[in-house]
N, C-alpha and C positions, 0 to 999 in steps of 0.2 A: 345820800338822800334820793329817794324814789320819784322819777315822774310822774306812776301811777298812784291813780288814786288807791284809798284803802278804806274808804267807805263800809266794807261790808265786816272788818276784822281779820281779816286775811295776812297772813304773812308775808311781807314784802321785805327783800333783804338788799336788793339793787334795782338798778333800773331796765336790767334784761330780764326781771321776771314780770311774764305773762298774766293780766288780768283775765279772770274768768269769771263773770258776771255771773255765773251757772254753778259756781264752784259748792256754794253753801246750799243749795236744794236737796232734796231727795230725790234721787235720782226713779225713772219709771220706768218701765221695762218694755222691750220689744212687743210686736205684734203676737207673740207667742205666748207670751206672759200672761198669766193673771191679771185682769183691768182689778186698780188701786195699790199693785205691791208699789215697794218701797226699798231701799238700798240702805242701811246709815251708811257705807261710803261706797265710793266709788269702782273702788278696785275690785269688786268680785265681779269677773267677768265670765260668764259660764258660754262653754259652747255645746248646742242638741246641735245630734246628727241622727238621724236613720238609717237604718242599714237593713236589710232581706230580715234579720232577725230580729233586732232589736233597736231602741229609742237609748243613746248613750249619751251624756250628759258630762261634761269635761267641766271642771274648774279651778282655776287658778288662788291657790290659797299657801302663800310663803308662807312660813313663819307660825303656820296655826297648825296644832298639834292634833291628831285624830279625836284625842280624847274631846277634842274642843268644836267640834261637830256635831251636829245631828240633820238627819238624814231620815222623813217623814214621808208615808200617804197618807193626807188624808180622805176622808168620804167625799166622794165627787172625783176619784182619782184627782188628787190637786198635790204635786212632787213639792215637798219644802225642804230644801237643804238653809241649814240656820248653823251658826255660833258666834265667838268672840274672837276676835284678836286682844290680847293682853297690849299693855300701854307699856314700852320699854321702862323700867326703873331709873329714875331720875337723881345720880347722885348731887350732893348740894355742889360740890367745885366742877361739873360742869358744865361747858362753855356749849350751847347751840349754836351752829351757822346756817342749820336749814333741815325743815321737819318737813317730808313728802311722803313718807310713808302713813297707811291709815294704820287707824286701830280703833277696836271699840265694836259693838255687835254687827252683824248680817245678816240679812235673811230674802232669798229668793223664793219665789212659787212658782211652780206651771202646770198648765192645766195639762191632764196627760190623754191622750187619744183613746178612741172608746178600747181599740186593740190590741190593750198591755196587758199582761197577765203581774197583778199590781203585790198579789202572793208572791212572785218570785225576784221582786228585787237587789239588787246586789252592790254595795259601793265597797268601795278600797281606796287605799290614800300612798300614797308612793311620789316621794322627792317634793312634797308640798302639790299635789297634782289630785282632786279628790276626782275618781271616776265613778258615777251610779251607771250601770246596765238597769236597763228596764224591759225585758224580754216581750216580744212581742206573740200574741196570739198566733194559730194558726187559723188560718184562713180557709175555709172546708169550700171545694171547689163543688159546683153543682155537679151533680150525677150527670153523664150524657147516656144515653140507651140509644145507639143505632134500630133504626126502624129499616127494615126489609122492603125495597120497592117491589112489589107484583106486577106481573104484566108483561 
């Protein structure tokens, strides 16, 4: 029997498991993000980084198969990586002791900086690891013209 309460639905199987008052929201995204996205779970966690070249985009997706991706710009440079995780097959004889894994759709946005070149996009997917490059513009350094002092 659980101390915690279970108010929201939640799966409680003993009394070391941690209530997460937070647990059934939709989750909202960093400052970087899109104002209004939405997660349906939790685990897709993505990491941008910048580098001299380019805007890369790391995410963690076990279990989900490329074909089960999709990887978007759209107008407004707005980067949407979306798909499914499939729900394991539940045969009748068996026994659950504890379900922590998600499943079921996802979908991130971010707004991409004015300096991407949005034509040359690139993801790959390798060991459950989805990477998008977003190659970055070059940046045209202003003309300098030495001027000759007289005198």
């Amino acid at each position: 029997m659980s101390l915690i309460p279970s108010f929201f639905g939640g799966r409680r199987n003993n009394m070391f498991d941690l209530w997460d008052p937070f647990q059934d929201f939709p989750f909202i995204g960093g400052a970087l993000s899109v104002p209004g996205e939405t997660a349906s779970f939790a685990n897709t966690r993505i990491d941008w980084k910048e580098t001299p070249e380019a805007h890369v985009f790391k995410a963690d997706l076990p279990g989900v198969k490329k074909e089960e991706v999709k990887v978007e710009v759209e107008e407004g440079r707005i980067l949407q990586i979306s798909g499914d995780r499939s729900v394991e097959k539940e045969e009748k004889n068996d026994k659950w002791h504890r379900v922590e894994r998600s499943s079921g759709q996802f979908m991130r946005r971010f707004r991409l900086p004015e300096n991407v070149k949005v034509e040359e996009v690139k993801a790959a997917m390798e060991n459950g690891v989805l990477t998008v490059t977003v190659p970055k513009a070059e940046v045209k350094k202003p003309d300098v013209k030495a001027i000759d002092i007289s005198g």
